[in-house]
N, C-alpha and C positions, 0 to 999 in steps of 0.2 A: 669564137676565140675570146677569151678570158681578157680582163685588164683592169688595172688598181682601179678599184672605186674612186680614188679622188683624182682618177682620169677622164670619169664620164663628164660627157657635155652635154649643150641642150640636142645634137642633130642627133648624137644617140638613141637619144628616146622619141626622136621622129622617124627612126627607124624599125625601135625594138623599145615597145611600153612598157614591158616588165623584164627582168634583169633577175638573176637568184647569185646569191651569194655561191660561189665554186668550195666546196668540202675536199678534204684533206683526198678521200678514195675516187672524187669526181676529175682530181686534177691529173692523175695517172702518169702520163709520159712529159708532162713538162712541170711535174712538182714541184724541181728547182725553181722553175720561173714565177707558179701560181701560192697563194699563201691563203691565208683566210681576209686579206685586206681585196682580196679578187674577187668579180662577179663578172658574170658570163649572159648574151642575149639568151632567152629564153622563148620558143613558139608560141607562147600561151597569147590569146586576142584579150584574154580576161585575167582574171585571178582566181585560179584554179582552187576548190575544198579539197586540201590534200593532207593526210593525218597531222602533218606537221612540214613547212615550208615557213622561210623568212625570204623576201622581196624586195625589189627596190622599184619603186613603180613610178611614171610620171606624174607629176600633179603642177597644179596653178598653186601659186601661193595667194592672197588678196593681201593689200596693205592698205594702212590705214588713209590712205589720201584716196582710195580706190583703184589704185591702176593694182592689174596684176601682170604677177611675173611668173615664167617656169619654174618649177623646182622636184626636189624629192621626194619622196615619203618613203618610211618601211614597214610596209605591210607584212604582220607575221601572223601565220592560219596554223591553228594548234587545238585537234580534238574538235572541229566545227565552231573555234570562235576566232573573227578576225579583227585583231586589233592596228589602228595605222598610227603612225609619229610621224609627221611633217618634219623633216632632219634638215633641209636642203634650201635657198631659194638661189638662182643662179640669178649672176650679176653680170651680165654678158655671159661668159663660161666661166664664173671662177665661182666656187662653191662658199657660200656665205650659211653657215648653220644659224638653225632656229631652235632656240631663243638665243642673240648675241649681243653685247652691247656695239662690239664691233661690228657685227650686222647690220643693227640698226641707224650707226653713224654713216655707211656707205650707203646703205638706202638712201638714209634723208638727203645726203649727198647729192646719189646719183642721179634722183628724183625732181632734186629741189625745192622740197617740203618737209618746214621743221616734224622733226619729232615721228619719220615716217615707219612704219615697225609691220611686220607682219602679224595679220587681225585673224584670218581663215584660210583654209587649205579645200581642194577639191582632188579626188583622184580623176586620172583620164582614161581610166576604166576601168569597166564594171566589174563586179565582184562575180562569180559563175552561180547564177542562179538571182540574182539582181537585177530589176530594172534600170536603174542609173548608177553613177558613183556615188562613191560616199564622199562626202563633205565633214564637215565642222570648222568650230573655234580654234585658234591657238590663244591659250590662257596666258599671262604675262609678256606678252612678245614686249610690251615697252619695255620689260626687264627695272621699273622704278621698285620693285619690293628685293628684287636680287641686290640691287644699288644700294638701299636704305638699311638692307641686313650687312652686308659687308661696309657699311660704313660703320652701324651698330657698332660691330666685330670688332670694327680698329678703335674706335672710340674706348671700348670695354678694353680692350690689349692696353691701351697708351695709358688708361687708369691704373692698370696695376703695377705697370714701371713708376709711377710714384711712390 
């Protein structure tokens, strides 16, 4: 059964690891209900090489204090390359996107550690024909160059009202 993406929780994906986005011809008899903001469990144990597929898959987020937390990725497989973006990190259940300034104030928050951001992501499973998950970095999660350009921005705006 189908349901808004920004209705998944964490027990979902302790249910069902991978999740696919529901297409306009997959949603059939209850179009009304289903949209493109819908994603549906999926049997896959893995992440299937399929000409073209986009995913919502479980993963760990790490933060910079070290603890980690749940969250999402979206793995998209197109023509045999897979590329993943860590989108998601959940905060109890509520969906906190990565890179955020607002993210990263509820972390540090929730945590109780200044300045706490998300640093790396792991998927929670394997890609089909992969020994392990994929992992990496998330680049800017402190989000200080996002901060420093949008201030730039206003600085440069409020110079030319002069």
């Amino acid at each position: 059964m189908s349901k808004p993406f920004i209705k998944l929780n964490r027990a979902d994906f302790l249910q069902t690891p991978i999740w696919e986005w529901v297409s306009d011809d997959e949603s059939g008899v209850n179009s009304e209900l289903a949209d493109e903001s819908h994603v549906q469990p999926t049997a896959f144990a893995e992440i299937p090489l399929v000409p073209f597929g986009q995913f919502i898959v479980s993963s760990v987020v790490d933060l910079k204090s070290g603890a980690s937390m749940p969250g999402i990725a979206e793995v998209t497989v197109a023509n045999g390359d897979i590329s993943v973006h860590p989108s998601v990190v959940f905060l109890l259940d509520r969906h906190l996107q990565i890179p955020g300034v607002e993210t990263n104030r509820l972390l540090a928050r929730f945590t109780k550690t200044a300045e706490n951001y998300p640093v790396a992501w792991r998927l929670c499973v394997n890609n089909h024909g992969e020994s392990s998950p994929r992992s990496g970095s998330i680049q800017g999660g402190d989000m200080k160059n996002l901060v420093a350009a949008g201030l730039e921005a206003l600085l440069a705006l409020k110079a030319l009202r002069r």
